[in-house]
C-alpha positions in Angstrom: 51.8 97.2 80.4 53.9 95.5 83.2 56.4 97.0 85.7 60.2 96.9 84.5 62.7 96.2 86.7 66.1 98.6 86.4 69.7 96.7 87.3 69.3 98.7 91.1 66.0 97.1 91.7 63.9 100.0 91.5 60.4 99.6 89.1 59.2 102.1 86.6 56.6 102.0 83.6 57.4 101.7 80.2 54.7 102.1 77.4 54.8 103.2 73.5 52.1 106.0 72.9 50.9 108.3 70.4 49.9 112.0 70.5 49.2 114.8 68.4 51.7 118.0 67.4 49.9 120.9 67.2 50.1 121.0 63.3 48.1 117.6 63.9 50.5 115.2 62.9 50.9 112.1 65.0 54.2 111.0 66.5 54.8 107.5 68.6 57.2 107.9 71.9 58.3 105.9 73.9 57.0 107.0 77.6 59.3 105.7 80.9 57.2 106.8 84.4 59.7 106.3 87.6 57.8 106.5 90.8 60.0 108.5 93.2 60.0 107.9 97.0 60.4 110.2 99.9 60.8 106.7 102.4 59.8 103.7 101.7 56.2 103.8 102.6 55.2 106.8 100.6 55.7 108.4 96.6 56.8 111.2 96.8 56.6 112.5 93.1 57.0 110.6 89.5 59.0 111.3 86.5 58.0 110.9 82.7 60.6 110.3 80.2 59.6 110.9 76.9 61.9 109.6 73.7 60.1 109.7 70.3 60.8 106.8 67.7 59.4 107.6 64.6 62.5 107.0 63.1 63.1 103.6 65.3 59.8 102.5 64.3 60.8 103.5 60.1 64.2 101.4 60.4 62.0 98.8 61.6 59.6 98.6 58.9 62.6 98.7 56.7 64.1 95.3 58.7 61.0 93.9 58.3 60.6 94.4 54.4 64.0 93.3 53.7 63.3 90.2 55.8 60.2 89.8 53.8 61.9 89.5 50.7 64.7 87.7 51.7 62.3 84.5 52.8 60.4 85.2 50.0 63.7 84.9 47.7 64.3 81.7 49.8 60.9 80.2 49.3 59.9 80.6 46.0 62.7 81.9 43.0 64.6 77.9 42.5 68.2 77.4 43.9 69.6 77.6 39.9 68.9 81.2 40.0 71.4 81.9 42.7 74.2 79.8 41.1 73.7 76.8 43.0 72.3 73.2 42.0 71.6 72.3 38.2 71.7 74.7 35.7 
């Protein structure tokens, strides 16, 4: 976990974590803490940010298969079989 800096300068936390609905299944988010200052020698509050991506983290699995089978398409079946070199 490392501090992100934001286009105005300012620093906040960004990490991925997982909880627990109350049904008990598990969900991944995506948790942004800004630190928010009264002056600029104290804190004066924070803010969480809380996106879930389940479904980011699914389309990625999805990229990564497809990537998967594309190298592996590459690597092993022989050129002929995709209409190129000798028959």
């Amino acid at each position: 976990m490392s501090p992100v800096l934001n286009a105005d300068g300012a620093e906040h936390l960004r990490v991925e974590s997982t909880g627990r609905r109350k049904s008990g299944e598990w969900f991944v988010a995506l948790v942004t803490v800004m630190a928010i200052e009264a002056n600029e020698a104290a804190i004066d509050d924070f803010i969480f940010l809380t996106a879930y991506v389940a479904e980011l983290r699914e389309k990625q699995g999805q990229l990564e298969a497809a990537h998967f089978f594309v190298t592996w398409q590459l690597t092993v079946v022989p050129p002929s079989r995709f209409g190129h070199g000798p028959a």
